[in-house]
C-alpha positions as CSV (number, residue, x, y, z in Angstrom):
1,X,86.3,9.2,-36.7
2,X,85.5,11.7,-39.3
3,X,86.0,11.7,-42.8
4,X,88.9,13.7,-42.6
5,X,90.9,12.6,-40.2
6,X,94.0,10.2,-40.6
7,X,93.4,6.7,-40.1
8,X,96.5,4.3,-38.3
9,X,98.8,2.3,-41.3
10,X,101.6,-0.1,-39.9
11,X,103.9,-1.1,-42.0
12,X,106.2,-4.3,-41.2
13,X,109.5,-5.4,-42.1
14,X,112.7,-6.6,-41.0
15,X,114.7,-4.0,-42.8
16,X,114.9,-0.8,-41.4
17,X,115.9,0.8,-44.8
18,X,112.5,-0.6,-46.4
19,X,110.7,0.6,-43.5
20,X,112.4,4.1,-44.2
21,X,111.2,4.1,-48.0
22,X,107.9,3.1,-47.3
23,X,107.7,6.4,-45.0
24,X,108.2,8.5,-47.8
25,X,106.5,6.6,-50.2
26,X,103.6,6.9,-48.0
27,X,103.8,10.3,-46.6
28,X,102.3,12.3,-49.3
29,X,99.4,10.7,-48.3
30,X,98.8,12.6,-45.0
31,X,97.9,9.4,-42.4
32,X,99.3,8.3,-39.4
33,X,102.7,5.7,-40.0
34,X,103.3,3.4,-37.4
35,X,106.5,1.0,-37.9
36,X,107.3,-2.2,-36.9
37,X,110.6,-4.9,-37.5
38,X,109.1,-8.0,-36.5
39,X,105.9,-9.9,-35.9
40,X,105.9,-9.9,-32.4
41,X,106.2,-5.8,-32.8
42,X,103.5,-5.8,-34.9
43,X,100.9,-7.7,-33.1
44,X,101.5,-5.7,-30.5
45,X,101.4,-2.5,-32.7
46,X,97.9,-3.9,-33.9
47,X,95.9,-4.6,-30.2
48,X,97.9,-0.9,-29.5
49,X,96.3,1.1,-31.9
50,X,93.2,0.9,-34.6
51,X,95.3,0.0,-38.1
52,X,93.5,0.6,-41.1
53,X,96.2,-1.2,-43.5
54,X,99.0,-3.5,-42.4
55,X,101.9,-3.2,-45.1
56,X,103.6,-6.4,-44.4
57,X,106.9,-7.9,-45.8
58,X,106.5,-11.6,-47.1
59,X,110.1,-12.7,-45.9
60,X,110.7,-11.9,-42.6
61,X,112.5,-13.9,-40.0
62,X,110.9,-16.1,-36.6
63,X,107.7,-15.5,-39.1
64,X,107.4,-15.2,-42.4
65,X,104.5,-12.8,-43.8
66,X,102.1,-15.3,-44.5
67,X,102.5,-16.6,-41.1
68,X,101.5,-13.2,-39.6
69,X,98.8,-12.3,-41.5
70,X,97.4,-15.8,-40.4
71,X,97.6,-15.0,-36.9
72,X,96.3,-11.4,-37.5
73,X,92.8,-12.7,-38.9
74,X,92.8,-15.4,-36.2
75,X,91.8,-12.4,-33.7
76,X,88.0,-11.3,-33.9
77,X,89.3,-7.5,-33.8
78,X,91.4,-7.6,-37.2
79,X,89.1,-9.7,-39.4
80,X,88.3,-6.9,-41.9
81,X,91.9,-5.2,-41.4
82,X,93.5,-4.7,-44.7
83,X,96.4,-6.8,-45.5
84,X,98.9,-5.7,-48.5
85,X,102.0,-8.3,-49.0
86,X,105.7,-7.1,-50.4
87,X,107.6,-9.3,-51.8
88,X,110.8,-8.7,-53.5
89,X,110.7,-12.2,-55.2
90,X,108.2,-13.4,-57.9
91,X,105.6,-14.9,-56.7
92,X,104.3,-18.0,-57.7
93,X,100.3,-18.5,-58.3
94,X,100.3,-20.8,-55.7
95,X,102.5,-18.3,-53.5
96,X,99.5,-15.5,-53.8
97,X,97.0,-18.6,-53.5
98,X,98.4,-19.2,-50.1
99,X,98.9,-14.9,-49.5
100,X,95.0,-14.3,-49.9
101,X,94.4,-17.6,-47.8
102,X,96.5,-16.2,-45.1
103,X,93.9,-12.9,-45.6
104,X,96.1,-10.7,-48.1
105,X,93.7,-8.3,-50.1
106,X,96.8,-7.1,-52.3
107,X,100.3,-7.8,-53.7
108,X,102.9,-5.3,-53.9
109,X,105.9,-6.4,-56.4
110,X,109.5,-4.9,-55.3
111,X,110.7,-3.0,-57.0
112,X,108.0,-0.7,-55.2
113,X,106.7,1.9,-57.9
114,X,105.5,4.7,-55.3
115,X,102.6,5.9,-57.5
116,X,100.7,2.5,-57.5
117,X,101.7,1.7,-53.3
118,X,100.5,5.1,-52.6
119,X,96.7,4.5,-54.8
120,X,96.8,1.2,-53.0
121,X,97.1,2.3,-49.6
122,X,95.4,5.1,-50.3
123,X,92.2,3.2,-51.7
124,X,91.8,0.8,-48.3
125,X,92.6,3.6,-46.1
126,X,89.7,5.4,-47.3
127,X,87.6,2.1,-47.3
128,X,88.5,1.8,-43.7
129,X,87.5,5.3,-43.2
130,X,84.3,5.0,-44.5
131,X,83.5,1.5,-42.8
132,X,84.2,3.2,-39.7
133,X,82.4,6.5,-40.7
134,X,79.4,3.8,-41.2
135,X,80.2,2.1,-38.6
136,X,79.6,5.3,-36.4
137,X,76.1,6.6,-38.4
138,X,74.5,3.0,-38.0
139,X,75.5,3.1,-34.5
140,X,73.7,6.4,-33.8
141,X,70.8,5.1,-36.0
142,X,70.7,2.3,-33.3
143,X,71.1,4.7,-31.0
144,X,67.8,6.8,-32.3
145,X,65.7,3.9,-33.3
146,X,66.7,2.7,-29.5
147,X,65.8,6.1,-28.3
148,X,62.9,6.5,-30.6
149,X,61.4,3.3,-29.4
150,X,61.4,3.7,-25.7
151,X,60.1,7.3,-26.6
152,X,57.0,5.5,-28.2
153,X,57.3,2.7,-25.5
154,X,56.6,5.5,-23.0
155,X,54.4,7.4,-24.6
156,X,52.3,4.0,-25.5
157,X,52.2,3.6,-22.0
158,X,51.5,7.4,-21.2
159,X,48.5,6.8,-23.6
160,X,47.2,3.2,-22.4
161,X,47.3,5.2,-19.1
162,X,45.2,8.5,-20.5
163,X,43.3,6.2,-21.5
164,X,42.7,4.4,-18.3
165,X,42.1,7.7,-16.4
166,X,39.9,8.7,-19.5
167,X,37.6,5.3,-18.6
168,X,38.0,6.4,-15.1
169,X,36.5,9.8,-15.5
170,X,33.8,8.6,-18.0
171,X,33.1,6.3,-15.3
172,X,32.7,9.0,-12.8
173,X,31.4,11.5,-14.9
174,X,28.4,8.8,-15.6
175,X,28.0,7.9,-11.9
176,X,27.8,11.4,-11.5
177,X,24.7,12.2,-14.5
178,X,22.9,9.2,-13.3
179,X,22.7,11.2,-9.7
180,X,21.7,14.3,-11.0
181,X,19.4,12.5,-13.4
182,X,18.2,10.8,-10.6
183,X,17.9,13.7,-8.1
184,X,16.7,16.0,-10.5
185,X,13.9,13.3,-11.4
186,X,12.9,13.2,-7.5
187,X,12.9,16.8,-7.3
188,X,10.7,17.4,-10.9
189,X,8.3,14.3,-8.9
190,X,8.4,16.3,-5.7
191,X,7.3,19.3,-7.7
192,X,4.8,17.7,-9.6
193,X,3.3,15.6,-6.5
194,X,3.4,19.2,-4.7
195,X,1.8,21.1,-7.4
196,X,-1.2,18.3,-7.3
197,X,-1.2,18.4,-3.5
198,X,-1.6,22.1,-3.3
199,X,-4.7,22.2,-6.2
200,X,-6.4,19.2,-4.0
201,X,-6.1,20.9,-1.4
202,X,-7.3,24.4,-1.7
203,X,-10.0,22.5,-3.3
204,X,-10.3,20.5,0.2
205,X,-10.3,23.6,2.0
206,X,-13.4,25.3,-0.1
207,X,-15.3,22.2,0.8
208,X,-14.4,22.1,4.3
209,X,-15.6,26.1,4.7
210,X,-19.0,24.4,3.1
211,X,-18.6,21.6,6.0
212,X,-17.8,23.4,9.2
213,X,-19.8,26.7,8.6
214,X,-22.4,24.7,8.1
215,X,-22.1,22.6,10.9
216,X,-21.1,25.3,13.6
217,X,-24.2,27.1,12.7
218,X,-26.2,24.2,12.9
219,X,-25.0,23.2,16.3
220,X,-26.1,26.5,17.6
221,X,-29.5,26.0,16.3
222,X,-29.9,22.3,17.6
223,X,-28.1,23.3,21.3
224,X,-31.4,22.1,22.8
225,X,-30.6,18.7,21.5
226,X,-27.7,16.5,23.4
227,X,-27.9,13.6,20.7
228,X,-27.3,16.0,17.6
229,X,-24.4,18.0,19.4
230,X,-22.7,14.8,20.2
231,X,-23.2,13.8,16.3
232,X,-22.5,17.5,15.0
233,X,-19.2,17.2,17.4
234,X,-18.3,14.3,16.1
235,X,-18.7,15.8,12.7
236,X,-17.0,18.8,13.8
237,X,-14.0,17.2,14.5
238,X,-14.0,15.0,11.7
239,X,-13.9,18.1,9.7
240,X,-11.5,19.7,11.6
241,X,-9.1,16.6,11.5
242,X,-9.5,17.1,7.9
243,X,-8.4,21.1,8.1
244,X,-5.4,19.5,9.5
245,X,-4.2,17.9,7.0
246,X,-4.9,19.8,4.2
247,X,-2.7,22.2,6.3
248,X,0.0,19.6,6.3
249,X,-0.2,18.9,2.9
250,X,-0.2,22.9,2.3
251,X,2.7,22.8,3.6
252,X,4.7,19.9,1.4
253,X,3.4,21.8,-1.0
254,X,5.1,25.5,0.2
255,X,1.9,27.2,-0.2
256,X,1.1,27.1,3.6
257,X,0.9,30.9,5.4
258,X,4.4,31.3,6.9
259,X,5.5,34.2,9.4
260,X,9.1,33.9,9.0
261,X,11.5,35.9,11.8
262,X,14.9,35.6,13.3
263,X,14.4,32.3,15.5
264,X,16.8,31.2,18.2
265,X,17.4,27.5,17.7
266,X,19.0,26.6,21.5
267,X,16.1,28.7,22.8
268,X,13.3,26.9,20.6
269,X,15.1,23.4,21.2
270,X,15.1,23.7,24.7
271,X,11.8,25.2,24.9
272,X,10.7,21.7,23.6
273,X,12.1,19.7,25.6
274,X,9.9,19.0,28.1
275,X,7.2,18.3,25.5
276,X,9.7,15.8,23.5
277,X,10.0,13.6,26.9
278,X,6.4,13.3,27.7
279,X,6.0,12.3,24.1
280,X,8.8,10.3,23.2
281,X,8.5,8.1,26.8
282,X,10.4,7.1,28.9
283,X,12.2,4.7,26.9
284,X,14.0,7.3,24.8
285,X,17.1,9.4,25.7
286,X,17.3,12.6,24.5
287,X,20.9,14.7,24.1
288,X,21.6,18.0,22.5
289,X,24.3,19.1,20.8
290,X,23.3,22.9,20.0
291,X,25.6,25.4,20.5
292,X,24.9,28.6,22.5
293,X,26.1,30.9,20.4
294,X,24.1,29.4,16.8
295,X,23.3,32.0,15.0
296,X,19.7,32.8,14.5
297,X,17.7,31.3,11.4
298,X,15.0,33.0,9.4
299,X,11.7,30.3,10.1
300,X,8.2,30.7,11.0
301,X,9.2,29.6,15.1
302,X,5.7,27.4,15.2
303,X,6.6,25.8,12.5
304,X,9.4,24.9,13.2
305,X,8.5,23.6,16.3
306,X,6.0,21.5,14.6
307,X,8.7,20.3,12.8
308,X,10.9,18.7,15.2
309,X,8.1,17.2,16.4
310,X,7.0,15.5,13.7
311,X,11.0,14.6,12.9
312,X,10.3,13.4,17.0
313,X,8.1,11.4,16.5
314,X,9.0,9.4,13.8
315,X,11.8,8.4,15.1
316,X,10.2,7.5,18.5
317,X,8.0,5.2,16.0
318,X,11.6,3.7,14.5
319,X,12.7,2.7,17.8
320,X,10.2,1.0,19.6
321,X,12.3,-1.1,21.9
322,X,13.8,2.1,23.0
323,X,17.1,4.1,21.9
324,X,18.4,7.2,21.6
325,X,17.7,11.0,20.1
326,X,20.1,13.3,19.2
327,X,19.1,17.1,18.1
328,X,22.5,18.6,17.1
329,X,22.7,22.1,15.5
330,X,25.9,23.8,13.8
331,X,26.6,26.5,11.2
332,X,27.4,26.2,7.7
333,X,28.3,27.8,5.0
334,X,27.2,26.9,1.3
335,X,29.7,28.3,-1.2
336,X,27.6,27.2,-4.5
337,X,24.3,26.5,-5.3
338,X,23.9,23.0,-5.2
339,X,20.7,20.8,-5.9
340,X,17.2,21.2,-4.8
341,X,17.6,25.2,-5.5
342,X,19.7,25.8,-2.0
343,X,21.4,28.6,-3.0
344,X,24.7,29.7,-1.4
345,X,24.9,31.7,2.0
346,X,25.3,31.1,5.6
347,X,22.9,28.4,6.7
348,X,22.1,26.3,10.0
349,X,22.2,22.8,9.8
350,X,19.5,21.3,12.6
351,X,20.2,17.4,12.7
352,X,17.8,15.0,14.1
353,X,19.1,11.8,14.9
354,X,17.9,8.4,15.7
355,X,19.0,4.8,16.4
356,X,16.3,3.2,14.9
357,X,15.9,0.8,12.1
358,X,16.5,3.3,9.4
359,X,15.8,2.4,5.9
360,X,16.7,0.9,2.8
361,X,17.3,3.5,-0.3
362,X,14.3,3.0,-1.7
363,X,12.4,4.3,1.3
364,X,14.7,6.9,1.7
365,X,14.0,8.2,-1.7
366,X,10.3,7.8,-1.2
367,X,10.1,9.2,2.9
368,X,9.4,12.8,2.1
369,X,6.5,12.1,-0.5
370,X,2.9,12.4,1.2
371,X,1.1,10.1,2.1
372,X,3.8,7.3,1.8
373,X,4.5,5.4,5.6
374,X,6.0,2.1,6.2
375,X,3.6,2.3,9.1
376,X,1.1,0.1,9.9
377,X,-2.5,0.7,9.0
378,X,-4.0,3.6,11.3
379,X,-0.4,4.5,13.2
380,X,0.2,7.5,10.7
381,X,-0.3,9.7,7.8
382,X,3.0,9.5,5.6
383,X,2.5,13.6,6.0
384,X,4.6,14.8,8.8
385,X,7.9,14.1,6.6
386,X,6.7,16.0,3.9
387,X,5.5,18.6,5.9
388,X,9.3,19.3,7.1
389,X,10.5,19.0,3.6
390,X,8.0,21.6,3.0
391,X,9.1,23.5,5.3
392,X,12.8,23.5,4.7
393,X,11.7,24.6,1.0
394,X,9.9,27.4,1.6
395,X,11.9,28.5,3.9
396,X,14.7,28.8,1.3
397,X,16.2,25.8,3.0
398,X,16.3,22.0,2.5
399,X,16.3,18.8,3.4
400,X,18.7,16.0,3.7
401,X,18.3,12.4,4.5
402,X,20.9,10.0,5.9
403,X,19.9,6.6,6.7
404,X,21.2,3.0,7.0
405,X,19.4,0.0,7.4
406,X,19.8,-1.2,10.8
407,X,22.2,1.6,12.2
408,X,19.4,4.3,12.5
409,X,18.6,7.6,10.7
410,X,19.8,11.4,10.9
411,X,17.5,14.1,9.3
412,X,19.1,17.2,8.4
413,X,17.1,20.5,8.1
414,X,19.0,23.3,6.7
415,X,17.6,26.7,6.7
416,X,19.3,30.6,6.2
417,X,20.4,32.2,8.8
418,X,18.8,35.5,10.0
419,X,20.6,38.4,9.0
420,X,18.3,40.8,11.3
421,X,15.0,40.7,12.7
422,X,12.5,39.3,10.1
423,X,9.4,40.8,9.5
424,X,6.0,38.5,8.9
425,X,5.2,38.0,5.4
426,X,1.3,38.9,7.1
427,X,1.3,42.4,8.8
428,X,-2.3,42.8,9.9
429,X,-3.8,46.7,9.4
430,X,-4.0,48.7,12.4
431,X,-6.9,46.8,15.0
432,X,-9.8,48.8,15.7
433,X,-12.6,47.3,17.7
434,X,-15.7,47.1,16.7
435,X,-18.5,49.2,18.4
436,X,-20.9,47.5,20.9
437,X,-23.8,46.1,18.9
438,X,-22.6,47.5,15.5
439,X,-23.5,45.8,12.6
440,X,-21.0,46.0,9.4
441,X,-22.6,45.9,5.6
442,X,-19.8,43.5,4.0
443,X,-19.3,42.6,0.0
444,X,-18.2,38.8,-0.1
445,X,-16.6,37.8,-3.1
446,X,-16.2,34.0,-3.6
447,X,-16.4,31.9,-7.2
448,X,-17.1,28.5,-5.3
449,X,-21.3,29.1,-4.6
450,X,-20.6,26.9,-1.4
451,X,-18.0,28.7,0.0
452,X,-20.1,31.7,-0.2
453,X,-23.3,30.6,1.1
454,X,-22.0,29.2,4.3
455,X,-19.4,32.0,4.7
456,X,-22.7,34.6,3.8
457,X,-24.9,32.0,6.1
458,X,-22.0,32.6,9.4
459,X,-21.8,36.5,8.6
460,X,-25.8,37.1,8.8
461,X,-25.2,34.4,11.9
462,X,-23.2,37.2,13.5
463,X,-25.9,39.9,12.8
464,X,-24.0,42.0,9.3
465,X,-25.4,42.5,6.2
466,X,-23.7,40.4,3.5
467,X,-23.2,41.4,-0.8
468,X,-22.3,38.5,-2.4
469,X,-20.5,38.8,-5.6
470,X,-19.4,35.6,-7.7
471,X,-16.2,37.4,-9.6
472,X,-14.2,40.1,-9.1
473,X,-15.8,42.2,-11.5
474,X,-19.3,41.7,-10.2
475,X,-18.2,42.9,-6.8
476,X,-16.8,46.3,-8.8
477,X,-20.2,46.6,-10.4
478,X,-21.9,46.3,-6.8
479,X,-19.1,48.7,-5.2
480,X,-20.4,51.4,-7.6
481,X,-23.8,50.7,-7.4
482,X,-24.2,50.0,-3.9
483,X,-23.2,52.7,-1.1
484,X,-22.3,51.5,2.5
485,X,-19.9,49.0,2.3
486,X,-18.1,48.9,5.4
487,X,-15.3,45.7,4.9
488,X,-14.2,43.4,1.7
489,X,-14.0,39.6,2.5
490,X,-12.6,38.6,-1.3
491,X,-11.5,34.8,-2.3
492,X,-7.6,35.0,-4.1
493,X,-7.6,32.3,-6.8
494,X,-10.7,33.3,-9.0
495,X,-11.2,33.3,-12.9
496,X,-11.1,36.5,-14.9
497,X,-9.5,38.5,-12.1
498,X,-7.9,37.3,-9.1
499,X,-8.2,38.9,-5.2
500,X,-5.1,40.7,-5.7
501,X,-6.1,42.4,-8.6
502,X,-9.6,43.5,-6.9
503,X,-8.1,44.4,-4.0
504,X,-5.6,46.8,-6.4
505,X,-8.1,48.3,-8.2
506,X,-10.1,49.2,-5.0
507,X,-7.8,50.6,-3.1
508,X,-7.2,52.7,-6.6
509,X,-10.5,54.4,-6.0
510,X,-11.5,53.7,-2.2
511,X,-8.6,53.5,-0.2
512,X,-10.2,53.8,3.2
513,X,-12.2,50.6,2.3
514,X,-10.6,47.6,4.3
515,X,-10.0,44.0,2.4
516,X,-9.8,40.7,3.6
517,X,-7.9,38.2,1.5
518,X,-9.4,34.6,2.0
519,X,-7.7,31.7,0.4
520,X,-6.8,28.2,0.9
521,X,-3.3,28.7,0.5
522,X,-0.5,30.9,0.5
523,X,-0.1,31.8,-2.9
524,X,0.1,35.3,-3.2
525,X,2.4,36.9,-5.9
526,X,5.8,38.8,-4.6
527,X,4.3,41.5,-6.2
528,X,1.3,42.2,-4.0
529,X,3.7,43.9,-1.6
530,X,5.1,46.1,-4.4
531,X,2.0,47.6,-5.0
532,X,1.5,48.5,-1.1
533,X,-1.3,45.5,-0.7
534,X,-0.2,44.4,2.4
535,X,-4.1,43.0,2.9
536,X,-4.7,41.2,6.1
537,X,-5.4,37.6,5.8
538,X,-8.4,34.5,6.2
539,X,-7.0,31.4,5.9
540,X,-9.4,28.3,4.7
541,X,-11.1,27.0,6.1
542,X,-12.3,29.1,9.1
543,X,-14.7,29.1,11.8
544,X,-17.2,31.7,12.9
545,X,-15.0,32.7,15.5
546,X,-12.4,33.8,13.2
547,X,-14.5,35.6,10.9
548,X,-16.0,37.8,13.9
549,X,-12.2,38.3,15.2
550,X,-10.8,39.7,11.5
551,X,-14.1,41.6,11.1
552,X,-13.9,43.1,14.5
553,X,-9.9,43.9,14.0
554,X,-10.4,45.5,10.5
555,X,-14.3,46.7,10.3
556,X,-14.6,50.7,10.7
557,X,-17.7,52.3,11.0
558,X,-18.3,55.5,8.7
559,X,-19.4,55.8,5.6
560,X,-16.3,55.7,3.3
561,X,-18.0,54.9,0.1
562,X,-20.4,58.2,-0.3
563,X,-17.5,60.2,1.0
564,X,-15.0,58.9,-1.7
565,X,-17.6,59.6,-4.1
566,X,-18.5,63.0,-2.5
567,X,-15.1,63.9,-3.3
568,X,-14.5,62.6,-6.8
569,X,-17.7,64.9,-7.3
């Protein structure tokens, strides 16, 4: 109901000539006039409509006023209806005593004077209007505040479950920096352990060069002697044994000499085979689930090979009741680069899989490190894990480990897949033979005085004339001083000026002069290639064998230094 709109009066009495004045009496006042000549009528005039003001005659037949407005309050609906009485008597105190006991709010004397019934009516008309009218505005306050308070309800509980996912993805999002903490922490160890690896040894390898040059040429000069060849053998392989794992530790290290090219991985698996069976015994099944149609990966294929082997073996040692082996290959493609620097491309994925003993977390995080085993004293090295790892890095791949206690392990190798044919990162000069009986005047340049005295001592062994120069720019100094040089055997990794930058700065003013690189390890600078030194390489240590071999590929006669300087001249 609005403020403006007419509110319901009824007015009561037995006379329809009263009922007649009070109608235009009350008129005027613009609300809605509802009549009624007896009780009963109005009672049922009052649960009809919604009265604001009951005009009710005091002397009525069947029930007097008082009587009805008693009966009118008795009903819940009409207890704060407005009751005016009409009497056309005088009234007694006690009369009006027992009107507003009835529920009377007013008295109206007859004669009625209009201008007082009409302010009368008028005044609880308009207090009905505005109960109602407040009625309504606390009812829609109720309604709000109701409305209000399951919006907050809900959006509490929207919040308490934010809040929830928030602790969820905290939770995660922890989880997640402890991993890559934690990975990143085995990678920088990795590194480190790498980095240390490949100083010992290149280090190794100088003294081995010391070792077996010395040795070799010894056991020519004893040959008359069967008790020192069987010692020097002995010592010969001992030495040897030790060039092998300075290799395999060259190669955890990535700085071991790889020829990388496009390598079929169903060829090179089942080219293995055969080898795998006699070494894994007879105990051992072995199944392959590699694809004809793999694409080819970019690997050095010996490597490789060596490789699975190694993966072979190891798990040939984790089941030794007997078991199963599973090489599987498939492609895969890396859309992001994720940890351990694999970058994304097209990769292979070459699985080997075992159902050995596998291992607890710990060892897993520990198996590729070198030198670690859960073998037994003398039944390994803890290198041919790391070797693969190796591998797989310098490859531009990597290497995954799945293992369980008890349910076996899986290796997984991942390496890039060969776009074309790959060339070797070593492309050897042109071979030219050396003469019959010709003798080569050759510049060695070493820092390590061992190193050079046994490579000088194998060199004069093979009947050449040998310069030795301790530093790069000694051996310039000799170069210019000293005419005939015929070949360069340089060391890379030297103080002052390294092989690289020798070899630059000779082929800058003799460029018919061959260069040997010999180093312990394959650390030579991408840009070695950019400045055309594709120099033919020695790898430490060597034997006297494959000293006479690079000589005899790269050595050719003529004198090259007097003619260079013939035509600076």
């Amino acid at each position: 109901m609005g403020e403006t709109d007419p509110v319901n009066i009824l007015l009561v009495d037995d006379q329809p000539a009263k009922l007649l004045s009070y109608e235009v009496i009350l008129g005027p006042l613009g609300e809605r006039l509802i009549t009624a000549s007896s009780a009963r009528e109005a009672l049922a005039q009052l649960l009809k409509h919604d009265v604001a003001v009951v005009l009710i005659d005091v002397h009525m037949p069947e029930l007097d006023g008082f009587e009805l407005a008693a009966m009118i309050r008795e009903h819940p609906r009409f207890q704060q209806t407005a009751l005016i009485f009409v009497s056309a008597i005088h009234l007694s105190d006690l009369d009006r005593l027992k009107g507003y006991e009835a529920g009377a709010v007013d008295y109206v004397p007859v004669p009625v004077v209009p201008e007082v019934l009409r302010a009368k009516v008028r005044i609880f008309a308009e207090l009905h209007r505005k109960t109602r009218e407040l009625e309504r505005l606390n009812a829609e306050l109720e309604r709000r505040v109701e409305e209000r308070t399951a919006a907050l309800e809900a959006s509490g509980a929207a919040l308490q479950q934010l809040n929830r996912d928030l602790e969820v993805r905290i939770e995660q999002r922890t989880r997640e920096r402890e991993q890559a903490l934690s990975q990143l922490f085995e990678a920088q160890k990795i590194d480190t352990i790498g980095q240390l690896t490949g100083g010992v040894a290149h280090d190794f390898n100088n003294l081995l060069m010391a070792v077996l040059g010395s040795l070799e040429l010894l056991k020519k000069r004893l040959a008359d002697d069967p008790a020192a060849q069987r010692l020097l053998d002995n010592a010969l392989k001992g030495a040897e044994r030790g060039a092998a794992l300075t290799q395999r530790l060259l190669a955890f290290a990535r700085r071991q000499e790889l020829r990388p090219e496009a390598v079929s991985v169903p060829d090179l698996v089942a080219g293995i085979h055969d080898l795998l069976t006699r070494s894994l015994g007879p105990g051992i099944t072995i199944g392959h689930e590699v694809p004809s149609q793999l694409a080819p990966v970019l690997a050095d294929a010996n490597q490789l090979e060596l490789a699975l082997m190694n993966l072979a073996l190891n798990a040939r040692d984790a089941m030794p009741s007997g078991g199963a082996l599973t090489i599987a290959a498939e492609e895969e493609i890396v859309c992001e680069s994720l940890d351990g620097g694999l970058r994304a491309g097209r990769y292979v994925r070459l699985s080997v899989a075992d159902t050995g003993c596998g291992m607890d977390e710990a060892t897993r995080l520990r198996a590729a490190e070198p030198f670690f085993t859960t073998k037994g004293a003398g039944k390994g090295t803890g290198l041919g894990l790391s070797m693969v790892y190796g591998l797989a890095a310098q490859s531009g791949g990597a290497l995954r480990i799945e293992s369980t206690p008890g349910a076996g392990t899986r290796i997984h190798l991942l390496l890039p897949q060969a776009e074309q044919m790959a060339v070797s990162l070593v492309r050897d000069q042109s071979p030219v033979a050396l003469q019959a009986g010709g003798r080569a005047t050759i510049l060695l340049v070493d820092d390590d005085a061992l190193v050079s005295s046994g490579t000088a001592a194998m060199l004069e062994d093979l009947g050449h004339k040998v310069l030795e120069a301790s530093s790069a720019a000694e051996a310039l100094n000799l170069l210019e001083a000293l005419p005939g040089v015929d070949l360069i055997i340089t060391d890379h990794a030297m103080p002052g000026m390294t092989g690289i930058e020798l070899a630059k700065i000779v082929r800058e003013r003799f460029p018919d002069l061959p260069i040997v690189l010999a180093t312990g390890y394959a650390d030579l600078p991408p840009a070695a290639k950019n400045h055309g030194l594709d120099l033919p390489r020695l790898a430490k240590p060597f034997l006297q064998r494959d000293l006479a071999a690079v000589i005899a590929q790269h050595h050719r006669p003529g004198p090259r230094l007097e003619g260079a300087r013939a035509a600076a001249r």
